[in-house]
C-alpha positions in Angstrom: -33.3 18.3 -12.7 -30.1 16.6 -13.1 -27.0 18.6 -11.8 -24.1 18.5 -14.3 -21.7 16.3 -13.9 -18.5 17.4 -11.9 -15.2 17.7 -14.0 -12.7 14.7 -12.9 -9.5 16.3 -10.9 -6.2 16.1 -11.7 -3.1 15.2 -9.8 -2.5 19.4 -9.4 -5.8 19.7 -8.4 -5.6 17.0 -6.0 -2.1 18.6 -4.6 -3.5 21.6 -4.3 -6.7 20.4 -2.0 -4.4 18.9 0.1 -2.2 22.0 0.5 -5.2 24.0 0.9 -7.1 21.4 3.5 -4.5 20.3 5.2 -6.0 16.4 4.6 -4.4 13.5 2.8 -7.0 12.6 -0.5 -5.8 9.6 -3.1 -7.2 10.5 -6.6 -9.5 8.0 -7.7 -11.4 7.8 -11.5 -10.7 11.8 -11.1 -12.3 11.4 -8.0 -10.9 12.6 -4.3 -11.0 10.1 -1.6 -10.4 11.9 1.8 -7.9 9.5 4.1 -9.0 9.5 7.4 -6.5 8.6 10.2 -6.4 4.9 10.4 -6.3 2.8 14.0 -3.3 2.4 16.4 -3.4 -1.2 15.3 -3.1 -0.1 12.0 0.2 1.7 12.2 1.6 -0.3 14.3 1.0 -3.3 11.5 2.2 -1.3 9.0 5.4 -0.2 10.8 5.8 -3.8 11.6 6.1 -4.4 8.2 8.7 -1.9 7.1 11.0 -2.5 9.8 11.1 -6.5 8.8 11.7 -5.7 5.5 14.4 -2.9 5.9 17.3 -4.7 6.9 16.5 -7.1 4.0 16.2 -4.6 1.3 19.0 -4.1 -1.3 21.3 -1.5 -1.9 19.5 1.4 -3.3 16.0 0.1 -2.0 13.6 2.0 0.5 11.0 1.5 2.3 8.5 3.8 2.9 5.4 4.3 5.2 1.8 6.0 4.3 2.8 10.0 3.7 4.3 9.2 0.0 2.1 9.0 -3.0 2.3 6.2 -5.7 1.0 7.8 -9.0 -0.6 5.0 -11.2 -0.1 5.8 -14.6 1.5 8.8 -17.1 -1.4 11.0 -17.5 -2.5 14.6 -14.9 -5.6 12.7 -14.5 -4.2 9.0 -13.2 -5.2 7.7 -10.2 -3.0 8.7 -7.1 -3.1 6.3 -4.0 -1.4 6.6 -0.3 -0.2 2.7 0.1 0.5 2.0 3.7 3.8 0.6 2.7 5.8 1.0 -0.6 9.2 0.2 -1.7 10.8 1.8 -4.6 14.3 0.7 -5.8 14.6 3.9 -7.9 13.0 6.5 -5.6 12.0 9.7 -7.3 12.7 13.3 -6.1 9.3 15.3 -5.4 5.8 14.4 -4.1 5.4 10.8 -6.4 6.8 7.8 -6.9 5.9 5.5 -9.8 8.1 2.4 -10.1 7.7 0.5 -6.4 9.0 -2.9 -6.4 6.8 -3.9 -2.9 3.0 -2.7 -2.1 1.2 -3.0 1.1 -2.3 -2.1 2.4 -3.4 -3.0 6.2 -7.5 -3.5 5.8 -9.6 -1.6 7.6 -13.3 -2.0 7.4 -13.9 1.3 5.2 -11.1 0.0 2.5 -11.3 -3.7 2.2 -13.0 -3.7 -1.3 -10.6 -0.9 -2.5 -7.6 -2.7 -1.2 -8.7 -6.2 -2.5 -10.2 -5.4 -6.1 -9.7 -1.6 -7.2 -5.8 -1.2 -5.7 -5.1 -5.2 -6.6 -6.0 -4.3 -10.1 -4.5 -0.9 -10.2 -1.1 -2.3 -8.6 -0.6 -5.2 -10.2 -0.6 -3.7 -13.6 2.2 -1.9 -12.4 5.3 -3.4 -14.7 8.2 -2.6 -11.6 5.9 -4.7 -9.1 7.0 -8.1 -8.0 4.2 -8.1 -4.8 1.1 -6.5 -3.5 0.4 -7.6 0.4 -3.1 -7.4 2.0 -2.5 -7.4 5.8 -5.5 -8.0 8.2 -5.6 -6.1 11.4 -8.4 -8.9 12.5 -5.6 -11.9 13.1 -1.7 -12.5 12.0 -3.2 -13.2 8.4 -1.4 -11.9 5.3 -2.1 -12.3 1.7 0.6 -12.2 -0.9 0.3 -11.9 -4.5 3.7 -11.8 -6.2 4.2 -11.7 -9.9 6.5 -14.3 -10.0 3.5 -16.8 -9.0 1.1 -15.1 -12.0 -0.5 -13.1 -9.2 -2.4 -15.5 -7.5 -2.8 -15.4 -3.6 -0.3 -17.1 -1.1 -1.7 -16.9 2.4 0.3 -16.2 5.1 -1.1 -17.4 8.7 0.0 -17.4 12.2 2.7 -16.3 14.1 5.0 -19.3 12.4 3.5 -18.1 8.6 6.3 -17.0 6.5 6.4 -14.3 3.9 8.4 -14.8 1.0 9.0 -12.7 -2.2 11.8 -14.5 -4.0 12.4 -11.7 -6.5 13.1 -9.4 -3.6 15.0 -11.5 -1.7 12.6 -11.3 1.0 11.6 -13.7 3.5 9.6 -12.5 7.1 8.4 -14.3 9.9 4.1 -13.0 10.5 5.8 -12.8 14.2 8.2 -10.2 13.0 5.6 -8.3 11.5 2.8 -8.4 13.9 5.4 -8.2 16.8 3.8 -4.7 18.8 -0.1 -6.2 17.8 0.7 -10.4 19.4 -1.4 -9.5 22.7 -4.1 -7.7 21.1 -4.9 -10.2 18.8 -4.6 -13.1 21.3 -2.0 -15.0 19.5 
């Protein structure tokens, strides 16, 4: 016998699990993905990353790391996601922001396809976005999509590789953002 199928959640219902569980969950097709703690590497990538670009940023801009929610789209039941890195130029008060200007994700082996086909589709649909970053935690490797290049893929490699996101204003060294990781990953 075939069990009904479970109602999608909303954003209130997803607040409300994490108030109640005391876990981080991104809402997914009305679906809760639990957000497990990610590696030391993993932070310290992601930090990396958000202090190269705060000095850079313009007036108004932040950056912010992991604990702030992007909601993707209008509607109670949109998709919710934690990115790693986000900057917003017009930050919102409360628990969402909607209109980021920068996205980041560090891959980790559970979110790789997430990060490179369900959240590259998601973000990049996203009218305020000018770039989506997919950072490895393997090597100094980063892949850029910016909308000002029709969203199609600029690696970054090595400590000498070079991001840059013209619309931002941004340009950073891979050695500034894999600085606290160089001697793990032999480079």
């Amino acid at each position: 016998m075939k069990r009904p199928a479970r109602k999608p959640m909303t954003l209130d219902e997803i607040d409300a699990l994490e108030d109640a569980t005391d876990q981080r969950y991104e809402l997914w097709h009305g679906e809760p993905v639990a957000m497990t703690g990610g590696t030391l590497r993993h932070n310290l990538i992601a930090l990396g990353l958000s202090r190269a670009i705060y000095p850079r940023l313009q007036p108004g801009c932040r950056v912010v790391v992991a604990d702030v929610k992007l909601r993707l789209g209008e509607a109670l039941d949109s998709n919710a996601t934690y990115p790693d890195v986000m900057v917003v130029c017009d930050p919102l008060p409360g628990s969402y922001q909607t209109r980021p200007v920068l996205l980041a994700e560090v891959l980790s082996d559970s979110s790789t396809r997430r990060d490179r086909v369900d959240k590259h589709a998601a973000y990049t649909a996203l009218e305020s976005l000018a770039a989506y970053l997919i950072l490895s935690q393997q090597e100094v490797l980063v892949d850029v999509y910016a909308r000002a290049k029709g969203w199609r893929r600029v690696r970054c490699e090595g400590q000498e590789g070079e991001i840059r996101i013209a619309a931002l204003g941004l340009s950073l060294t891979l050695r500034e953002v894999y600085a606290d990781v160089l001697a793990d990953l032999g480079d």
